[in-house]
C-alpha positions in Angstrom: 28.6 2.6 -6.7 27.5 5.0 -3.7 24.9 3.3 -0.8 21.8 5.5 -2.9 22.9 4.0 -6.0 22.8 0.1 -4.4 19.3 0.6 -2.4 16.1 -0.1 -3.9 14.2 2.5 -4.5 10.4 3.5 -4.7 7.0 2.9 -5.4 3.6 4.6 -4.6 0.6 3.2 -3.3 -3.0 4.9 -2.4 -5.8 3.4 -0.6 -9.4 5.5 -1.3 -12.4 5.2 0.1 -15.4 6.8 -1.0 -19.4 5.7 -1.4 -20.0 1.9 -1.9 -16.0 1.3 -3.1 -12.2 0.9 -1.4 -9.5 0.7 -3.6 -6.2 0.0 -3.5 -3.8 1.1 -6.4 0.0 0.4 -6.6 2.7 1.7 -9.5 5.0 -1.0 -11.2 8.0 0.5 -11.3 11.0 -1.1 -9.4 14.0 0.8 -9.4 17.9 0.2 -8.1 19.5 3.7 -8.0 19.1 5.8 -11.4 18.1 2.6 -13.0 14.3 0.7 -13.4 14.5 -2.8 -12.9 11.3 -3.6 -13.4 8.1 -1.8 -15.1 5.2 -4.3 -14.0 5.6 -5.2 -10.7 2.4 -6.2 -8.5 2.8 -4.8 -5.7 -1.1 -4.7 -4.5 -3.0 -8.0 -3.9 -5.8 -9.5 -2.5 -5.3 -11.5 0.6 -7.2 -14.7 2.2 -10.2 -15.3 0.6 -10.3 -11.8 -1.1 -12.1 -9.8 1.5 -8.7 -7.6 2.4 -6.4 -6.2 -0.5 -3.1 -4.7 0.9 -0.2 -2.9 -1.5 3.6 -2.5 -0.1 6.1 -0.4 -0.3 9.6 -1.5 0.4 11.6 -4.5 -0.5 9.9 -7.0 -2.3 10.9 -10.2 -0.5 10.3 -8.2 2.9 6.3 -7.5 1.7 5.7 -11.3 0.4 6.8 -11.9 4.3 4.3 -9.6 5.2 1.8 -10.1 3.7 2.4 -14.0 4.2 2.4 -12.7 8.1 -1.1 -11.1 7.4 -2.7 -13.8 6.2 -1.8 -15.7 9.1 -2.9 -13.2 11.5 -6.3 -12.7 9.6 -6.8 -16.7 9.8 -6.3 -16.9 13.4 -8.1 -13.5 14.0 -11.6 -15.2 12.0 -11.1 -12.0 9.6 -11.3 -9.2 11.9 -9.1 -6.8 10.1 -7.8 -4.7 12.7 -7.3 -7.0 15.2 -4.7 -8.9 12.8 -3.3 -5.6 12.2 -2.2 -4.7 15.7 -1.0 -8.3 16.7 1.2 -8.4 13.3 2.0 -5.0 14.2 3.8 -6.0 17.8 5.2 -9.0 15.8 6.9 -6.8 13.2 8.2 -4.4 16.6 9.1 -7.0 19.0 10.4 -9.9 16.4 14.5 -10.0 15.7 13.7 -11.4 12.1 10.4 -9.1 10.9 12.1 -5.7 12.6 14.7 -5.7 10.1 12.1 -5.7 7.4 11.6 -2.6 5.6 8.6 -2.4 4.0 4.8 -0.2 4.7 1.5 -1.4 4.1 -1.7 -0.6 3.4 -4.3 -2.7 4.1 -7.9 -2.7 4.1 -11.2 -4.8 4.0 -14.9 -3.9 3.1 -15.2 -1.8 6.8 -11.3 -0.2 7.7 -8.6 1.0 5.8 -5.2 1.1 7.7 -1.3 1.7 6.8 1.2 -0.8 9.0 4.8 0.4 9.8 7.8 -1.6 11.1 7.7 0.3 14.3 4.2 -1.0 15.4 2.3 1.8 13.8 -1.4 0.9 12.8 -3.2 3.8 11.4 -6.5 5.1 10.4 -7.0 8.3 8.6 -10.1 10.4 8.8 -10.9 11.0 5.2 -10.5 7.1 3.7 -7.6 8.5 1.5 -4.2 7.0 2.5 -1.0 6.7 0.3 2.9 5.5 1.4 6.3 5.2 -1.0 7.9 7.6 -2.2 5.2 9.1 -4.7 2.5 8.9 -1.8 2.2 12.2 -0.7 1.6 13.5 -4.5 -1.0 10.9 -4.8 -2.2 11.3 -1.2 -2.5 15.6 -2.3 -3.9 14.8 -5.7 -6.5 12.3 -4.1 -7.5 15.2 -1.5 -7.8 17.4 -4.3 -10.0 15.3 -6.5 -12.1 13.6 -3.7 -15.6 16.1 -3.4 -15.4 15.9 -7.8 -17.9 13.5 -9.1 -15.8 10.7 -9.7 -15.5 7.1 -7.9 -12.9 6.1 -5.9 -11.3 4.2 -8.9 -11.3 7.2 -10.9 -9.7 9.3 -8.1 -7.2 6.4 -7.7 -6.4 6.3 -11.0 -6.0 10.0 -12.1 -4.2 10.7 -8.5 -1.6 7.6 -9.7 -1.3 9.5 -12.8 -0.1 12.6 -11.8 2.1 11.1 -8.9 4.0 8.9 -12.0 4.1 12.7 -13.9 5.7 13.9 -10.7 8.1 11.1 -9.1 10.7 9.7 -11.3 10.6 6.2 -8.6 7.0 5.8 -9.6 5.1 4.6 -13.1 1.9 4.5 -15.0 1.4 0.9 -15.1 -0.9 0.3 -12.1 -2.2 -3.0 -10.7 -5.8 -1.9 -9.1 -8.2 -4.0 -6.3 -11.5 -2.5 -5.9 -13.8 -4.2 -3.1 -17.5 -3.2 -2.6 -17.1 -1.2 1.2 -20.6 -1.5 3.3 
């Protein structure tokens, strides 16, 4: 068995943001090399008392350390999304244990919608529309492409997940969805 073959592979998660909604959608698919482990996977949650949902990408026991991470940081931060973001963000850089984690996330609340890296990146994009794994840029271009249509974010989400599971064999059509009224 080769190093590819061994490594976990893939997932896609997209973060969109448009009129009164955010939502976060994540694929189920886990795969180990050419072979899919696991078809349901829930890799999008809500965290804390439900006002931030985040999705990973990555190894699963590296995002539940995360996001268990988050929700620490958003307790002693009183909610303030971002805030929490950057400190866990020099954690995950600066810690021995969290900078061998590899995992991305995407996290966001009713106000700011952010991706979090392992090498302190906390990032903001311009248009609300934000996708990691390795579907995320076909979501991320289908999302752009279906954005000014008349359809809510949830609809964009969905059909933007859709054609990123048509187009990337480490991603599938059984999506977990959070939706959270923005302001």
């Amino acid at each position: 068995m080769t190093e590819e073959q061994r490594s976990w592979r893939g997932t896609t998660i997209l973060s969109i943001r448009k009129g009164n909604k955010v939502v976060i959608a994540g694929d189920g698919q886990v795969s180990l090399g050419d072979t899919v482990i696991k078809g349901n996977a829930r890799k999008v949650r809500p965290l804390g008392d439900g006002s931030v949902i985040a999705g990973f990408a990555g190894s699963t026991a590296d995002a539940f350390a995360l996001f268990e991470r988050l929700e620490e940081k958003l307790e002693r931060f009183n909610g303030q999304l971002t805030r929490a973001c950057v400190e866990m963000a020099k954690d995950w850089r600066t810690d021995r244990y969290l900078r061998r984690l590899e995992a991305m996330m995407i996290v966001v609340d009713a106000e700011v919608s952010l991706v979090l890296t392992g090498n302190g990146d906390v990032l903001e994009t311009p248009d609300g529309i934000l996708a990691i794994g390795s579907g995320g840029n076909y979501a991320l271009s289908a999302a752009r492409a279906l954005i000014d249509q008349d359809l809510d974010a949830e609809e964009i989400a969905r059909k933007a997940m859709g054609i990123a599971a048509d187009i990337c064999v480490y991603t599938n059509n059984n999506l977990t969805v959070e939706v959270l009224e923005a302001k």
